[in-house]
N, C-alpha and C positions, 0 to 999 in steps of 0.2 A: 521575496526569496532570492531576490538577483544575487545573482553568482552561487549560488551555496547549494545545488544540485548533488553534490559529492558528499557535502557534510548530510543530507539529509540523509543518502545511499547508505552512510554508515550507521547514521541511526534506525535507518530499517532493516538494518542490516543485523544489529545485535539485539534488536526488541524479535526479532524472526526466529533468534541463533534456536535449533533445534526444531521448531514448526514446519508443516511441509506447506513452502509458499513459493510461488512464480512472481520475480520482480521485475519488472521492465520500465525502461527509461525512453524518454523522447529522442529520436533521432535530431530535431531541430533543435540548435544549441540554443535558440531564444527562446521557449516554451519551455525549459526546465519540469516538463512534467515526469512524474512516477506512479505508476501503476503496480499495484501488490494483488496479488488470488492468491486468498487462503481457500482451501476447501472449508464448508461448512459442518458443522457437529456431526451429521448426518443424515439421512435419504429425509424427506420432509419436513427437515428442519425450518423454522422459521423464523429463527432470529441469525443475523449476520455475524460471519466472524468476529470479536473484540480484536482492535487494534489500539493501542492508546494515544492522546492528543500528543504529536509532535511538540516538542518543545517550543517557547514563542518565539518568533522572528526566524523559525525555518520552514514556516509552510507561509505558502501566501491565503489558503484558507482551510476548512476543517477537512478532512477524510471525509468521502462520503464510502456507504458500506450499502451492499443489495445481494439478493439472493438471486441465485440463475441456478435454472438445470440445464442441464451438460445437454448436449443432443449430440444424437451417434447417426 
């Protein structure tokens, strides 16, 4: 994925356009990571948000997708 951090930002950017999602980026320019939270369908839901496969040659490997409950 070297260098293309930005191009990928955009592509999360409009597959999100309308979804209610938190995106965050690596602070360290060599890690190029990005982090997405969608919320899930709903309260015991069990199956993970859908995201679709990044285009090739912009991730350096696949999405991985998991279920958490929130803690207050």
């Amino acid at each position: 994925m070297d260098g293309r951090r930005d191009d990928l930002l955009r592509w999360v950017a409009a597959v999100l356009e309308g979804r209610p999602a938190q995106v965050y980026r690596s602070t360290d320019q060599d890690a190029e990571r990005i982090v997405v939270m969608l919320p899930a369908a709903g309260v015991g839901s069990v199956d993970p948000p859908d995201l679709p496969e990044p285009p090739v040659g912009l991730a350096a490997r696949r999405p991985g997708s998991w279920i958490f409950d929130r803690v207050e």
